[in-house]
C-alpha positions in Angstrom: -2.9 6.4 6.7 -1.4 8.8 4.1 2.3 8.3 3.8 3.9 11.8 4.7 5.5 12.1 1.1 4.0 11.9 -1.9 4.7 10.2 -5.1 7.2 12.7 -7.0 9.0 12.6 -3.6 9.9 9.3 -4.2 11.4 9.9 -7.2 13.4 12.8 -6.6 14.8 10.4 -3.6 15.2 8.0 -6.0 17.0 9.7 -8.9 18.8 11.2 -6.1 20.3 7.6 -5.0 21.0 6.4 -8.3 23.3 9.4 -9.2 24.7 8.6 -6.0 25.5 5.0 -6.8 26.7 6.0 -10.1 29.3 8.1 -9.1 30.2 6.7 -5.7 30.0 2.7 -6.5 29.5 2.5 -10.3 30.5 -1.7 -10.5 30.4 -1.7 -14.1 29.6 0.3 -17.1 27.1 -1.0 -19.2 26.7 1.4 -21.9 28.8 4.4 -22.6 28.5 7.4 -25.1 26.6 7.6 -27.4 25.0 4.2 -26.7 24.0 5.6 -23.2 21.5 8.1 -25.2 18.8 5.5 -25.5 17.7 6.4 -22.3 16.3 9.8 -23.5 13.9 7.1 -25.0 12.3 5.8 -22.1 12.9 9.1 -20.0 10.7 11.2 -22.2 8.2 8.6 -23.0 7.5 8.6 -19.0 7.2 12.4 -18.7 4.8 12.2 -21.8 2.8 9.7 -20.0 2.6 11.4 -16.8 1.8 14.8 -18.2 -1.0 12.7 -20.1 -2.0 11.1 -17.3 -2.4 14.1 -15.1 -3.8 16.5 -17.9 -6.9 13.3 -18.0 -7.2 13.8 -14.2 -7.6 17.6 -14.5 -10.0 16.9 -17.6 -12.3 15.2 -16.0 -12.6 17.3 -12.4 -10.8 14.7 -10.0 -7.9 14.8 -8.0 -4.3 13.8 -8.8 -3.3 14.0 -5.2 -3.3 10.2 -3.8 -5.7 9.3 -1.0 -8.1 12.3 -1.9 -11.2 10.8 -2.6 -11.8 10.8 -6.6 -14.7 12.3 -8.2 -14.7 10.2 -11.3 -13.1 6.4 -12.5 -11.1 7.1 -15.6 -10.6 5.0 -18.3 -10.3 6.6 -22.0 -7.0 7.6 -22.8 -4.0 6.3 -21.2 -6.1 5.0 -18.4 -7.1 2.0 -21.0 -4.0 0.9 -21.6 -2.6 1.3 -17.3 -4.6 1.6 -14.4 -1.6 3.3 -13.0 -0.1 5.4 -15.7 1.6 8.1 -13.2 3.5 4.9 -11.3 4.7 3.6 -14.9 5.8 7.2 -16.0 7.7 7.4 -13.1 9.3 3.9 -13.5 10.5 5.1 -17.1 12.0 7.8 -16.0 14.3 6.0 -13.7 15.1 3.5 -16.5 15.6 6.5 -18.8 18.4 7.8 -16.2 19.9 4.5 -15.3 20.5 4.1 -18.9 21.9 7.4 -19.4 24.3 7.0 -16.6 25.6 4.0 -17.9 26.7 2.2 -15.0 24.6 -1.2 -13.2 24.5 0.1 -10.0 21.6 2.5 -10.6 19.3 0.1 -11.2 19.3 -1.4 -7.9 17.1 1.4 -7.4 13.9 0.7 -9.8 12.7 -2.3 -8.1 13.2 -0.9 -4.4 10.8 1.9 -5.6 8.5 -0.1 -7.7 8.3 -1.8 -4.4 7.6 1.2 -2.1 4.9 2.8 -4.9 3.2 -0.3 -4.7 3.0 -0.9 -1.0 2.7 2.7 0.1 0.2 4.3 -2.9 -1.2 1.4 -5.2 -2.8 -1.1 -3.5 -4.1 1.7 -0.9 -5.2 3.4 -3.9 -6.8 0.6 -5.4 -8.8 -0.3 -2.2 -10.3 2.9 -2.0 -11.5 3.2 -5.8 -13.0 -0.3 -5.1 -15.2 1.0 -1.7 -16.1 4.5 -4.1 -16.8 2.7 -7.4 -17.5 -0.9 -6.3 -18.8 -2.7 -9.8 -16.9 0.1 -12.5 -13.8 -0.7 -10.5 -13.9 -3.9 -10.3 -14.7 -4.0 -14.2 -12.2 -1.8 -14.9 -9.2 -3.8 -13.0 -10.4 -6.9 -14.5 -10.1 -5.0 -17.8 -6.9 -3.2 -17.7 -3.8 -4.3 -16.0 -2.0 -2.8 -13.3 1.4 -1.6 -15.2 0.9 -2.2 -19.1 
């Protein structure tokens, strides 16, 4: 069963919370200015590796949509190094923020959603490239690991 909301959803919902906690119940403040402005690290290395990922995708004809059966088993590029290179993007991005707001409360969020990605997309995802691909697949996760 596709979850009614897909991945970038849970993002937005989550970037959305941990602004939330930030400014409602910031606890304590790790890092401020300029210090705080490592998180542009992180944050832009995650949109780089999503745009990569998803410009791979396109390349080679196959869907980035999740649950839409896939027309080929990628991985050259940053598919060798992640079998879920979207999912880690993502991830960055909410360290990236969390460090450049500063405050511990936002991280609460990054291991609810790591949680939720897993559970609702990865392992779903997973089971169907091993019924389409069978042998590459299994190759391929024995290979490369799920995160890094």
């Amino acid at each position: 069963m596709t979850p009614p909301l897909l991945p970038p959803a849970y993002l937005f919902a989550s970037l959305s919370a941990m602004v939330l906690l930030h400014f409602m119940v910031p606890v304590y403040q790790l890092t401020s200015q300029p210090w705080n402005a490592v998180g542009l690290i992180p944050m832009i290395t995650g949109i780089v590796l999503n745009l990569a990922a998803d410009a791979a995708l396109k390349r080679h004809g196959t869907t980035v949509k999740p649950f839409e059966p896939s027309t080929a088993l990628i991985t050259s590029g940053v598919y060798k190094y992640s079998r879920n290179p979207m999912y880690l993007g993502m991830i960055l991005i909410l360290i990236g923020v969390a460090l450049l707001m500063g405050s511990l409360t936002p991280y609460s969020i990054i291991p609810v959603f790591i949680i939720v990605i897993d559970k609702a997309f990865i392992r779903p995802e997973e089971d169907m490239l091993d019924r389409q691909f069978g042998r590459e697949w299994t190759e391929y996760r024995d290979k490369v690991r799920r995160w890094l």
